[in-house]
Structures are given as C-alpha cells and as structure tokens.
Biopython code that builds the backbone (N, CA, C, O; Angstrom):
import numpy as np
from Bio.PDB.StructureBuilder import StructureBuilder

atoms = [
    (1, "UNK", "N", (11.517, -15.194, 12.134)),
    (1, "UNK", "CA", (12.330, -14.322, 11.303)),
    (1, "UNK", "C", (11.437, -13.587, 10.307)),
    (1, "UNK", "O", (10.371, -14.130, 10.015)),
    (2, "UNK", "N", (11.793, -12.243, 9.670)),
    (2, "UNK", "CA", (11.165, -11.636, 9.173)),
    (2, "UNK", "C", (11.469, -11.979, 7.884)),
    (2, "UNK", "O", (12.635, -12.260, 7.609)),
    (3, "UNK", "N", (10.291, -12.013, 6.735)),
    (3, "UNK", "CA", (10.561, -11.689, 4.990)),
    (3, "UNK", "C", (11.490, -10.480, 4.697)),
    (3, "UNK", "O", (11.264, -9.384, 5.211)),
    (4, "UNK", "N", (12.478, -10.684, 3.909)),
    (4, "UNK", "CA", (13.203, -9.611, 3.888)),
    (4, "UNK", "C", (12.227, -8.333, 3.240)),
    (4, "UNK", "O", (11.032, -8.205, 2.971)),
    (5, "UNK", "N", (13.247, -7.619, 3.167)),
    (5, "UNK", "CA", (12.644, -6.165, 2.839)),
    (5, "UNK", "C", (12.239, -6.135, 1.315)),
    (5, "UNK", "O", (13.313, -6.139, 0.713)),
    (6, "UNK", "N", (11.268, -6.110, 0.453)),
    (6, "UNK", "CA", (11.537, -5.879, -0.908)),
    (6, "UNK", "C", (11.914, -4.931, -1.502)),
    (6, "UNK", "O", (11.807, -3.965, -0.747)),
    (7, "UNK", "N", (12.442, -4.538, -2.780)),
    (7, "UNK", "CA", (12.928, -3.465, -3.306)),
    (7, "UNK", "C", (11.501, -2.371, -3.539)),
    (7, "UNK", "O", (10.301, -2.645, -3.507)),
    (8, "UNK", "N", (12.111, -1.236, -3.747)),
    (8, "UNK", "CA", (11.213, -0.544, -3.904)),
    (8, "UNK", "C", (10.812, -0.091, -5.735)),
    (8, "UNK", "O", (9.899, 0.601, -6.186)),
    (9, "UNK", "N", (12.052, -0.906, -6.502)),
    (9, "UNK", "CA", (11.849, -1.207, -7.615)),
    (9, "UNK", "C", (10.349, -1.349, -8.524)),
    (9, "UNK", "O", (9.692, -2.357, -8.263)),
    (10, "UNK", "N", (9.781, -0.392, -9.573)),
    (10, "UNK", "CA", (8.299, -1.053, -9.746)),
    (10, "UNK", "C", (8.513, -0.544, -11.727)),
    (10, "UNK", "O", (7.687, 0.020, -12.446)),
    (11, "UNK", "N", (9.806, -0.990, -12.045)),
    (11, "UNK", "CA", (10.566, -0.744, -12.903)),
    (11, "UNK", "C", (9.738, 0.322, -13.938)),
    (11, "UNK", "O", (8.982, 0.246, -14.907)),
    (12, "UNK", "N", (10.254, 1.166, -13.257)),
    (12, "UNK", "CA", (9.822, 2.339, -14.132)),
    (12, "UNK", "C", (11.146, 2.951, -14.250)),
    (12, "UNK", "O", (11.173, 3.775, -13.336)),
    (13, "UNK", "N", (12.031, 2.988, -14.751)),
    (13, "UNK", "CA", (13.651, 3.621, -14.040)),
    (13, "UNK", "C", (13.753, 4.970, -15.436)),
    (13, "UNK", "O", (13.852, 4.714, -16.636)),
    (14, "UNK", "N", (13.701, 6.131, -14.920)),
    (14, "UNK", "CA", (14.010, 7.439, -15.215)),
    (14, "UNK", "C", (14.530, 8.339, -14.270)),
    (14, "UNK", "O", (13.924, 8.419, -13.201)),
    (15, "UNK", "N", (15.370, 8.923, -14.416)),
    (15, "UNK", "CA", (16.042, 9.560, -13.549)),
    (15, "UNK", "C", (15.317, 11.312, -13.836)),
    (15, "UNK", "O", (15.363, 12.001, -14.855)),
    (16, "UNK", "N", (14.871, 11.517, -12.881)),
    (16, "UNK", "CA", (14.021, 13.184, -12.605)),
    (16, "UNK", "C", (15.209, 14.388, -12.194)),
    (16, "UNK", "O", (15.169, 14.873, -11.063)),
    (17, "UNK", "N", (15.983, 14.716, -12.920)),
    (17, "UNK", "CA", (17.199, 15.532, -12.971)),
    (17, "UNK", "C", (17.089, 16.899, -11.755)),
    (17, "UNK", "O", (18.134, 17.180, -11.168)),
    (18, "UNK", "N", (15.926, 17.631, -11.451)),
    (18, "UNK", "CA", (15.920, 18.364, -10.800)),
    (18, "UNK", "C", (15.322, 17.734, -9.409)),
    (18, "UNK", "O", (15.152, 18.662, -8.619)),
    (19, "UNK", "N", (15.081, 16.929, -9.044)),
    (19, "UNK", "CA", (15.197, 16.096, -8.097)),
    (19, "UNK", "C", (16.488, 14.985, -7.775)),
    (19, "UNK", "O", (17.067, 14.963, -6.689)),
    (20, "UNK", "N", (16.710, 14.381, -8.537)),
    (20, "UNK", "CA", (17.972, 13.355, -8.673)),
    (20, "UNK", "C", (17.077, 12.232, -8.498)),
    (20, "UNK", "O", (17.774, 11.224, -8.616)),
    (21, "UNK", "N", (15.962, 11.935, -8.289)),
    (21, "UNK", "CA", (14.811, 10.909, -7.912)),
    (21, "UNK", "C", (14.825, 9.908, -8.664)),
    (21, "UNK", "O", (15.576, 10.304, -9.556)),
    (22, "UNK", "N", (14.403, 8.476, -9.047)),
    (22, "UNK", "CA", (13.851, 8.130, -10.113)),
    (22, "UNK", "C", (12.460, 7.937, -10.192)),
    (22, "UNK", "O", (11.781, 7.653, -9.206)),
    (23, "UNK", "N", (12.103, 8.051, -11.094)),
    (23, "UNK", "CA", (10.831, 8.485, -11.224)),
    (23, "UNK", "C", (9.574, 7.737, -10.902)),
    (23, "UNK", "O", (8.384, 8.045, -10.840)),
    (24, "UNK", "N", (10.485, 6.305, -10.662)),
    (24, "UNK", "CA", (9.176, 5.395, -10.490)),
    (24, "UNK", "C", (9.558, 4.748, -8.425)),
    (24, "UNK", "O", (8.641, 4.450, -7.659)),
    (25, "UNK", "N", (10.424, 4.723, -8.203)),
    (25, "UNK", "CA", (10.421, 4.358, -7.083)),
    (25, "UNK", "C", (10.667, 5.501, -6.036)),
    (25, "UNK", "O", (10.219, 5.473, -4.890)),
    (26, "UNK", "N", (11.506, 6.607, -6.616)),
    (26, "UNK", "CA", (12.041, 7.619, -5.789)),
    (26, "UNK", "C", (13.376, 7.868, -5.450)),
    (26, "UNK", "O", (13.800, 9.000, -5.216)),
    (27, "UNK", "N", (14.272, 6.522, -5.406)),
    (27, "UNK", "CA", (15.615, 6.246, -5.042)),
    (27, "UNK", "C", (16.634, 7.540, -5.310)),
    (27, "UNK", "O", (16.326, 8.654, -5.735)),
    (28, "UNK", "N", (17.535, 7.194, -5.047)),
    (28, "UNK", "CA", (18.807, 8.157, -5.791)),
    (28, "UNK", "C", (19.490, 7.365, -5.979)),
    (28, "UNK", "O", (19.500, 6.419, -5.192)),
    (29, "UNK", "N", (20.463, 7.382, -7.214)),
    (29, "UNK", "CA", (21.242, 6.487, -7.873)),
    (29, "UNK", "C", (22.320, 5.752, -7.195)),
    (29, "UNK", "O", (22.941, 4.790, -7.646)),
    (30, "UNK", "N", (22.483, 6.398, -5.906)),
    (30, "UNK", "CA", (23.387, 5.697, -4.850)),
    (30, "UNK", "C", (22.511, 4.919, -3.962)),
    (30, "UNK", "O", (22.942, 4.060, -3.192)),
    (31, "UNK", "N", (20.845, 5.347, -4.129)),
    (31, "UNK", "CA", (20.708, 4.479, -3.046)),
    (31, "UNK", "C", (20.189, 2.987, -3.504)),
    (31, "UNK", "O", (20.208, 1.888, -2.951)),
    (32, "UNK", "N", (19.446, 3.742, -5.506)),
    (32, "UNK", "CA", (19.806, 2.342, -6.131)),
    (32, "UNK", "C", (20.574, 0.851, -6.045)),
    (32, "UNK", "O", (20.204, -0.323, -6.014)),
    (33, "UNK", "N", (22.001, 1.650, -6.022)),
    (33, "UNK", "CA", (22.851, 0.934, -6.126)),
    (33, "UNK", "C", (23.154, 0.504, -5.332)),
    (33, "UNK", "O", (23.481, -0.656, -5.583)),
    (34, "UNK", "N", (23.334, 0.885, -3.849)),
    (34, "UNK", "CA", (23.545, 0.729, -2.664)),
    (34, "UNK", "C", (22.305, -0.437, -1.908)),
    (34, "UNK", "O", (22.363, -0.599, -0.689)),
    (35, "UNK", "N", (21.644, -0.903, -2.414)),
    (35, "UNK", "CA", (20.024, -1.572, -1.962)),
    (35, "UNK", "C", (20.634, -2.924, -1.779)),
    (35, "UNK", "O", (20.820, -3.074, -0.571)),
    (36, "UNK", "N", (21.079, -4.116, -2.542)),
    (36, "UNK", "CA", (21.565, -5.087, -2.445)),
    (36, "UNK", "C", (22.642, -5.301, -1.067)),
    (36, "UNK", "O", (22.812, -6.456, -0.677)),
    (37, "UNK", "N", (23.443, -4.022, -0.264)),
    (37, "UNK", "CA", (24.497, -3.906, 0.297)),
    (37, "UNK", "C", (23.860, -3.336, 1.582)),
    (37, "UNK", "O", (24.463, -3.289, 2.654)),
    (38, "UNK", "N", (22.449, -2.857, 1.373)),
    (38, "UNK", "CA", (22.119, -2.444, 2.982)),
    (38, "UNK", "C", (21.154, -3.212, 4.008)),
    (38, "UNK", "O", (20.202, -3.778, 3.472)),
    (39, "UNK", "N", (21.240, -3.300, 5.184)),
    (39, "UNK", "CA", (20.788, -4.132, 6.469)),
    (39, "UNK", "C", (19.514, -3.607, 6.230)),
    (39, "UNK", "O", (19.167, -2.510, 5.791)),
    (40, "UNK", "N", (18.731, -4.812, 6.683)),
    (40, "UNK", "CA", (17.088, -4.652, 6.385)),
    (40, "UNK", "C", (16.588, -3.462, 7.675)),
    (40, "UNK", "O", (15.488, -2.911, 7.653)),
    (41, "UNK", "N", (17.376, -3.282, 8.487)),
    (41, "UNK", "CA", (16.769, -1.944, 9.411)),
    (41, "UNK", "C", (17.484, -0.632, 8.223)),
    (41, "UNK", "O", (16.797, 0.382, 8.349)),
    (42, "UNK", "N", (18.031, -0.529, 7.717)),
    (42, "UNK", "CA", (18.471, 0.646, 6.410)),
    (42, "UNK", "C", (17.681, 0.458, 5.846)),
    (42, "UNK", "O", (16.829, 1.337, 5.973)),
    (43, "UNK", "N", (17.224, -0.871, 4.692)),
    (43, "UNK", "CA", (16.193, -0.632, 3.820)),
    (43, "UNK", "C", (14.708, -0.196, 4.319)),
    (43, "UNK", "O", (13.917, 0.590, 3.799)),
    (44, "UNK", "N", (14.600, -0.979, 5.511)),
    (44, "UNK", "CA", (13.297, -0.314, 6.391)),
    (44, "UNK", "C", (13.425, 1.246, 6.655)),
    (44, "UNK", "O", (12.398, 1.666, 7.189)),
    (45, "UNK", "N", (14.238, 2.082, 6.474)),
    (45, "UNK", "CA", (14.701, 3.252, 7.121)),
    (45, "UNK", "C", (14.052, 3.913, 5.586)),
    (45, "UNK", "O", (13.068, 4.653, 5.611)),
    (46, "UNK", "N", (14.812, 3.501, 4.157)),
    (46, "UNK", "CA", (14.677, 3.862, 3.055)),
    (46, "UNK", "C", (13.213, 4.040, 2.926)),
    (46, "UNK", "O", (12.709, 5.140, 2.698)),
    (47, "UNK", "N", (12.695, 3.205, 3.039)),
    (47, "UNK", "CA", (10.807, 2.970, 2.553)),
    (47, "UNK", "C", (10.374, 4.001, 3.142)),
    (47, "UNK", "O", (9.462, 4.643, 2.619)),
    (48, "UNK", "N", (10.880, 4.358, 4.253)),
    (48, "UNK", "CA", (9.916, 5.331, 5.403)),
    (48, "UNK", "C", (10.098, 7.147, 5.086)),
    (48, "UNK", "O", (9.403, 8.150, 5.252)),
    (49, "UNK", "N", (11.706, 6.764, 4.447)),
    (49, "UNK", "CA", (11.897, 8.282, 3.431)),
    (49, "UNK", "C", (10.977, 7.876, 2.207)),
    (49, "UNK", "O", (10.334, 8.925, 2.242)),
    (50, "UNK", "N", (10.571, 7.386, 1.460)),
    (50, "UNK", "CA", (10.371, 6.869, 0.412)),
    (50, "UNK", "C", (9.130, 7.480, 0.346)),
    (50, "UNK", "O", (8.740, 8.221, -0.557)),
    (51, "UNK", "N", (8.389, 7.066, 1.560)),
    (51, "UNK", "CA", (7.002, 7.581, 1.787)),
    (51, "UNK", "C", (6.819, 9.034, 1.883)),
    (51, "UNK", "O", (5.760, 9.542, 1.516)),
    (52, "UNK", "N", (7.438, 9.481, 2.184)),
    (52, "UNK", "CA", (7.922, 11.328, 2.497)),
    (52, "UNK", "C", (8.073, 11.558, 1.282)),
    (52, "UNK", "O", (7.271, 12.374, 0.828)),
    (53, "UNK", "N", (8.905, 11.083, 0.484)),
    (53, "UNK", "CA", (9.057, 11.463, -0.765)),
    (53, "UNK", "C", (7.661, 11.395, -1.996)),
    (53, "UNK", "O", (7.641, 12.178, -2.945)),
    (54, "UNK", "N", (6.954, 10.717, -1.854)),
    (54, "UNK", "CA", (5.680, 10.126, -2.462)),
    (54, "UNK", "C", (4.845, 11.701, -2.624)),
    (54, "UNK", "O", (4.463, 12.404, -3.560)),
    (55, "UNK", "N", (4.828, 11.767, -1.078)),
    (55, "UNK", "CA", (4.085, 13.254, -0.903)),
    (55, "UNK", "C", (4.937, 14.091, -1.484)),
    (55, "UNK", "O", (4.590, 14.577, -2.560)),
    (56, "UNK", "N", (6.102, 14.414, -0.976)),
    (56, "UNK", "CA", (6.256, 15.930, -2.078)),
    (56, "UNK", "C", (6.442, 15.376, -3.455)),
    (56, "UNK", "O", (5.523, 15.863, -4.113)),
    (57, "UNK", "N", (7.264, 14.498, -4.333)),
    (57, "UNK", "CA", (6.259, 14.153, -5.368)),
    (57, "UNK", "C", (5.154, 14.812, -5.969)),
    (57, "UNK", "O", (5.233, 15.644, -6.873)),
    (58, "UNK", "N", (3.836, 14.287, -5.271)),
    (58, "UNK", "CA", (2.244, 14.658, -5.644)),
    (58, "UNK", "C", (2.315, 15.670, -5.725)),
    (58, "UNK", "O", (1.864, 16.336, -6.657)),
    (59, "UNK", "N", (3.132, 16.234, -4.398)),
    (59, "UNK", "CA", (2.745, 17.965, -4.632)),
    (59, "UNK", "C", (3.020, 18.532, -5.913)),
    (59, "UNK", "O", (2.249, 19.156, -6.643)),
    (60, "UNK", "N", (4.640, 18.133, -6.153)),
    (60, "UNK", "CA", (5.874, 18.876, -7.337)),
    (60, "UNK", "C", (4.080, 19.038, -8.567)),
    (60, "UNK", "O", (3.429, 20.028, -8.901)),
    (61, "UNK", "N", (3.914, 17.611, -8.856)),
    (61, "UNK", "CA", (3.142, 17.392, -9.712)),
    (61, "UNK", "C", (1.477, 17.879, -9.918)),
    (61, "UNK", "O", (0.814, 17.843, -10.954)),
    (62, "UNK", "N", (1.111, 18.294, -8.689)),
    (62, "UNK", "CA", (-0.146, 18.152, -9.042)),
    (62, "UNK", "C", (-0.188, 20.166, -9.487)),
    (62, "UNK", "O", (0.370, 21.089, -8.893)),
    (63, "UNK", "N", (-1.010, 20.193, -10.628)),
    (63, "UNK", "CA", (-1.900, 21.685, -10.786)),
    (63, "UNK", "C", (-1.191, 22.627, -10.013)),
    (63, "UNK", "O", (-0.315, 22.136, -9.301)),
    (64, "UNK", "N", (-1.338, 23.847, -9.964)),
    (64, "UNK", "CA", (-1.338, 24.953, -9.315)),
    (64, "UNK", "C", (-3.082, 25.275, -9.061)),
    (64, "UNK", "O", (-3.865, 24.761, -9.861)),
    (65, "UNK", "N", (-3.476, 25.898, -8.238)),
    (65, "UNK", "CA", (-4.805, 25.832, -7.624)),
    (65, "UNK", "C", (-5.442, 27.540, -7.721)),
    (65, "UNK", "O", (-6.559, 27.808, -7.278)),
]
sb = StructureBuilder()
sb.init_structure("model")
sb.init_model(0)
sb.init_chain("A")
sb.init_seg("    ")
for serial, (resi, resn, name, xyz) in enumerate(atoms, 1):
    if name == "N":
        sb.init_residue(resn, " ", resi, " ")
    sb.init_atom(name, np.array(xyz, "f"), 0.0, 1.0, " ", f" {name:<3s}", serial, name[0])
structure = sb.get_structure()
C-alpha cells in the first residue's frame, strides 16, 4: 500500500487575488478545502497541476528582461 498523499500545505497561507492562488502552495480556496475529502488519485492529479502552476508562478514573478 502506498503513503498517502501529503498536503501541499508549507504554511505560508495568503491568498494572491489576481490569481485566486495561495501564495505558498498554489491551491484555490476550494481546493484547500476540498483536500481532506479527495481520493489520493485526485490529490495525485492536484500536485501534477501544482507543478504547472510553480512555473507560471516564476514566470508572473520573475523581472521583465
């Protein structure tokens, strides 16, 4: 059997308004909330957006060039 999924929680919790993001994990406030209530192939599904999200992130943030 597998270790469950961990949260993607790394408690930084701000909500990024023109994204809807939070700022430290990425979530959206439904999917926040929704984390305790979803099947570890969903939360596995989440991480893998999560990672997508990371990158545009960096981008939003980094310099103009």
């Amino acid at each position: 059997m597998n270790p469950p999924v961990p949260s993607p929680c790394i408690n930084i919790c701000r909500m990024d308004a023109p994204s809807g993001w939070c700022e430290g994990c990425l979530r959206t406030l439904d999917e926040i909330a929704a984390w305790g209530r979803m099947s570890e192939a969903a939360k596995q599904q989440l991480w893998a957006e999560l990672r997508q999200r990371r990158i545009v992130w960096r981008q939003r943030a980094a310099p103009p060039q």
